[in-house]
C-alpha positions in Angstrom: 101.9 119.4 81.9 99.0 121.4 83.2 98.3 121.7 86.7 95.3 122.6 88.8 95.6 123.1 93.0 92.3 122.8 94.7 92.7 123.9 97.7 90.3 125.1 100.9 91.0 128.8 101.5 89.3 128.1 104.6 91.6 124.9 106.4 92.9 125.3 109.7 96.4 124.6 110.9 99.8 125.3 110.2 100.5 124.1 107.2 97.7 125.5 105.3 98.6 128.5 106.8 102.4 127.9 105.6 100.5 126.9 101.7 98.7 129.9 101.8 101.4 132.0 102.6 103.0 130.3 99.2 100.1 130.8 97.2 101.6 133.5 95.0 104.3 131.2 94.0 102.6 128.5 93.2 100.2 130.6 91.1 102.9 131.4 88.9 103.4 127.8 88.1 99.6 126.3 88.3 96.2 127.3 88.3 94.5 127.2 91.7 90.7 126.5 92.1 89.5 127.7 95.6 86.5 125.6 97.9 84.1 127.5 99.6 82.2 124.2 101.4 81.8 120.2 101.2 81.9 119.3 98.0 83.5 121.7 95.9 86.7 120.1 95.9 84.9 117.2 93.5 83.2 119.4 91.1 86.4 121.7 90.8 88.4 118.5 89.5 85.7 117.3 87.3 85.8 120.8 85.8 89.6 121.2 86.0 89.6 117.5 84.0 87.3 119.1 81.2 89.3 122.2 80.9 92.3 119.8 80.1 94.5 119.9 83.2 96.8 117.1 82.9 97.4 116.8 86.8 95.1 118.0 89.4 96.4 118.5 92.6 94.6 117.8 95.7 95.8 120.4 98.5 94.2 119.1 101.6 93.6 116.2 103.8 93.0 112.9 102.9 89.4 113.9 102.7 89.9 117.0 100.0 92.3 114.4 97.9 89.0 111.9 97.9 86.9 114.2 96.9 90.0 115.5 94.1 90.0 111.8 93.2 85.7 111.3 92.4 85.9 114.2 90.8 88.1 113.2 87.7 86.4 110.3 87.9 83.2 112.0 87.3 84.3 113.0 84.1 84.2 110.5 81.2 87.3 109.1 80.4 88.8 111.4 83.2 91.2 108.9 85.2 93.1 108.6 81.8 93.0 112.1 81.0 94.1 113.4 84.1 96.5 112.5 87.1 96.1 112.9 90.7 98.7 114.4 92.5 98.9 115.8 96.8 100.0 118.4 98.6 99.4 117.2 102.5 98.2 119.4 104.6 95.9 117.6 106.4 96.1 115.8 110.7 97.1 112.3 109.1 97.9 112.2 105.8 97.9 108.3 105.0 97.7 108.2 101.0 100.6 110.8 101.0 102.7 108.5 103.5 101.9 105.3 101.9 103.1 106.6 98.6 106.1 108.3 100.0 105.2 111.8 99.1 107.2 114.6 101.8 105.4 115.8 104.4 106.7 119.1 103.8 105.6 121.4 101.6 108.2 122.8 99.6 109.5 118.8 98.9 106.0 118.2 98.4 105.6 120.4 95.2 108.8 119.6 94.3 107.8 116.3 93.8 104.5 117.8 92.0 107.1 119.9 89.6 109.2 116.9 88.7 105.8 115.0 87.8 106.9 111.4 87.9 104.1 109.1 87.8 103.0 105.5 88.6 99.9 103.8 88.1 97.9 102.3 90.7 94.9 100.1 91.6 91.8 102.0 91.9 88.9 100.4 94.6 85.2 101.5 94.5 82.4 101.1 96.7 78.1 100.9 96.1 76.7 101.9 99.1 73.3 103.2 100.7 73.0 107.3 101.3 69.9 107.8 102.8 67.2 106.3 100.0 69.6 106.4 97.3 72.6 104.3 96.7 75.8 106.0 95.7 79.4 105.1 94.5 82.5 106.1 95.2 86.3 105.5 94.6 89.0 105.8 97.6 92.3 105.9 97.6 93.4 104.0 100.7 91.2 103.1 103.2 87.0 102.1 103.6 85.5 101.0 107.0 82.0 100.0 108.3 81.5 99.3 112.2 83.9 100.8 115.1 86.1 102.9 113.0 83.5 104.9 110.6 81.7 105.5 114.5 84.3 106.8 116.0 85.0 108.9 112.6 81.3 110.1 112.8 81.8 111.4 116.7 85.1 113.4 116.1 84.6 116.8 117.5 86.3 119.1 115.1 87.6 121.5 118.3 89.3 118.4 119.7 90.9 117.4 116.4 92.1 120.8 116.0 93.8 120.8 119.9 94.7 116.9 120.0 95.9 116.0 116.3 94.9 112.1 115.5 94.6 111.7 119.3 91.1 112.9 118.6 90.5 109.6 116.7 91.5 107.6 119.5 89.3 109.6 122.0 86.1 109.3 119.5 87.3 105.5 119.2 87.0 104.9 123.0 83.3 106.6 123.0 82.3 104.4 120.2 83.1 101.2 122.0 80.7 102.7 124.9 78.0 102.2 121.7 76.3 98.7 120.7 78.5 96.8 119.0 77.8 96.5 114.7 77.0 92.9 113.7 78.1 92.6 110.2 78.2 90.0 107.6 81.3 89.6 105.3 80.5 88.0 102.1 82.3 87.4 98.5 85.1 85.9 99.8 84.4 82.1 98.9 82.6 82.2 102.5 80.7 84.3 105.1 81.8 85.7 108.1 80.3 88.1 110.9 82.3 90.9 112.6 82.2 94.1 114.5 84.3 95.9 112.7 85.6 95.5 108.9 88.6 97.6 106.9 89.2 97.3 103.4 92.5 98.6 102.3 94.2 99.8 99.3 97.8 100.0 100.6 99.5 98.6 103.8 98.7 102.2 105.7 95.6 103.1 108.3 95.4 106.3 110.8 99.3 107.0 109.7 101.8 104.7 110.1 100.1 101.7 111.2 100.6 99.0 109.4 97.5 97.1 109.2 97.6 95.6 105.8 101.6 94.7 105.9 101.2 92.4 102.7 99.2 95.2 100.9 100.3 96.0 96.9 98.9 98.7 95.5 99.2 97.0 91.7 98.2 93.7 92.6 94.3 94.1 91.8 93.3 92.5 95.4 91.3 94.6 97.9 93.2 94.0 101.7 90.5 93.1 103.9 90.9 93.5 107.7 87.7 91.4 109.5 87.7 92.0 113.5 84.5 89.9 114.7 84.4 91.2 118.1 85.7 95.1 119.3 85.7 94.8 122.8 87.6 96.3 125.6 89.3 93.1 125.7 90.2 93.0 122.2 91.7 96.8 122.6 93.8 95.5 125.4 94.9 92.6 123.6 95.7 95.1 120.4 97.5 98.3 121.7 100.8 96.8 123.4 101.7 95.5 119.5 100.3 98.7 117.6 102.5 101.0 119.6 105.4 98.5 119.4 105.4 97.0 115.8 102.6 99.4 114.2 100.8 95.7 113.4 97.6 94.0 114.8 98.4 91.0 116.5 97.3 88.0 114.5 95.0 86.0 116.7 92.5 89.0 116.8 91.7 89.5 113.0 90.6 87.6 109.7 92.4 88.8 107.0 92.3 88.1 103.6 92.7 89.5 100.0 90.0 89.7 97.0 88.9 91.6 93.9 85.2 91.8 95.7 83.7 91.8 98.5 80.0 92.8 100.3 79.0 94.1 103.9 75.5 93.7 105.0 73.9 94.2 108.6 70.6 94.2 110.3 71.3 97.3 111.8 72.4 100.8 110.9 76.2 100.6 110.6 78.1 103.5 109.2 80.6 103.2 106.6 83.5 105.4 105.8 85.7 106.3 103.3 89.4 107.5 103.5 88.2 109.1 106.8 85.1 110.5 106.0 81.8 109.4 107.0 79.7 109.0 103.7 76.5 106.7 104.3 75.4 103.0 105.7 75.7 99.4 105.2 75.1 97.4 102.8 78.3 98.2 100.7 79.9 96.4 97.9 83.6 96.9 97.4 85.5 96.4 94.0 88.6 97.3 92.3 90.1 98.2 89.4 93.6 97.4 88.5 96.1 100.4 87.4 93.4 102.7 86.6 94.8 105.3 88.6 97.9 107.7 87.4 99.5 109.4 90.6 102.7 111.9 90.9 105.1 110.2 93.3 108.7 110.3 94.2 
């Protein structure tokens, strides 16, 4: 099959630095399409998709493989024209470790090369972008309240130094903030919380397992509702997240549905597999095996 690599010349670290250095290889084998800012990434797939690449490969975090992912389906008919496959080479990586792709490179495009595929449920969300409301698909993760805040305070030079600590320090400064008030509803009931995750797969921030009963073929959204984020309710959380990965159970709502809406009074931020992208109000959906991905 065909094979387009977008990739950002510009990303920091040591593993793009270890891609680039493989560049010429890869060339010989797949086309690469270069970003120059936000954004390209998406209208590089959509154009890779029309050219008739088979599999487009997101090289990147999970941000770059979001914007990989809305960009074939930007083009009509484009999540059953083309596949989406990753290269990780971002601080967390979750949609690469939920799906088991390697977290190094060379295994990585192995994987790519051998080009088996799987298809998976695909969620989508309506949401509010200044005066315009916008969609958008995501591959793992969506969150409005504490977690999109502390997304929307990370300081890039402290991501670069720290890793996914940087998270946790932005996390800490956003529970300094007013807490959101949100209302959960679509569910057969309503319910208000501080801070609400709707998952994909069983993975958030890397190897936490927040959605533990999570199946990525089962056509249910995973949603995670926290009504209160509170020191207390850190306190209460962190001795089982560092042990057993999980939330305990008495802190958190969760539940499973095909839709569900988020409203608030107030300006609460909403992101999408770790990127900030607008406000509340948000509607989530999903669509069931409507995504083809290269896997193990």
């Amino acid at each position: 099959m065909r094979t387009c690599v977008i990739f950002n010349p510009t990303a920091r670290g040591d593993k793009a630095k270890r891609f680039r250095a493989q560049l010429d290889a890869i060339a010989r084998e797949a086309a690469l399409k270069l970003t120059a800012s936000i954004g390209d990434a998406r209208k590089l797939s959509a154009t890779a998709v029309e050219e008739g690449y088979e599999t487009i490969v997101a090289a990147g975090g999970d941000g770059t493989l979001n914007e990989v992912l809305n960009g074939i389906g930007d083009v009509a008919n484009g999540f059953a024209r083309s596949r989406l496959a990753v290269l990780p080479l971002g601080t967390v990586n979750v949609f690469a470790r939920e799906v088991g792709i390697p977290l190094r490179l060379n295994e990585a495009w192995e994987v790519i090369r051998k080009g088996h595929e799987i298809k998976i449920d695909l969620p989508g969300v309506e949401y509010q972008s200044g005066d315009k409301r916008e969609r958008r698909y995501f591959a793992q993760l969506a969150g409005a309240g504490l977690d999109a805040r502390a997304i929307e305070l990370v300081k890039w030079q402290i991501k670069k130094m720290v890793g996914p600590l940087a998270y946790v320090f932005a996390g800490f400064h956003a529970l300094m903030g007013p807490p959101a008030k949100i209302q959960v509803s679509g569910h057969n009931g309503c319910s208000t919380a501080g801070l609400v995750m709707i998952g994909n797969g069983r993975l958030y921030g890397g190897e936490f397992r927040l959605f533990p009963k999570a199946d990525l073929r089962d056509g249910l959204l995973e949603v995670c509702i926290l009504p209160r984020v509170t020191w207390l309710t850190l306190g209460r959380c962190t001795p089982r997240l560092l042990l057993r990965r999980t939330l305990p159970v008495s802190v958190a709502e969760m539940l499973q549905t095909d839709s569900v809406q988020l409203t608030s009074d107030m300006p609460v931020p909403l992101q999408v597999d770790g990127e900030m992208v607008g406000h509340l109000p948000a509607s989530f959906s999903i669509e069931k095996n409507k995504l083809r991905v290269v896997v193990p």
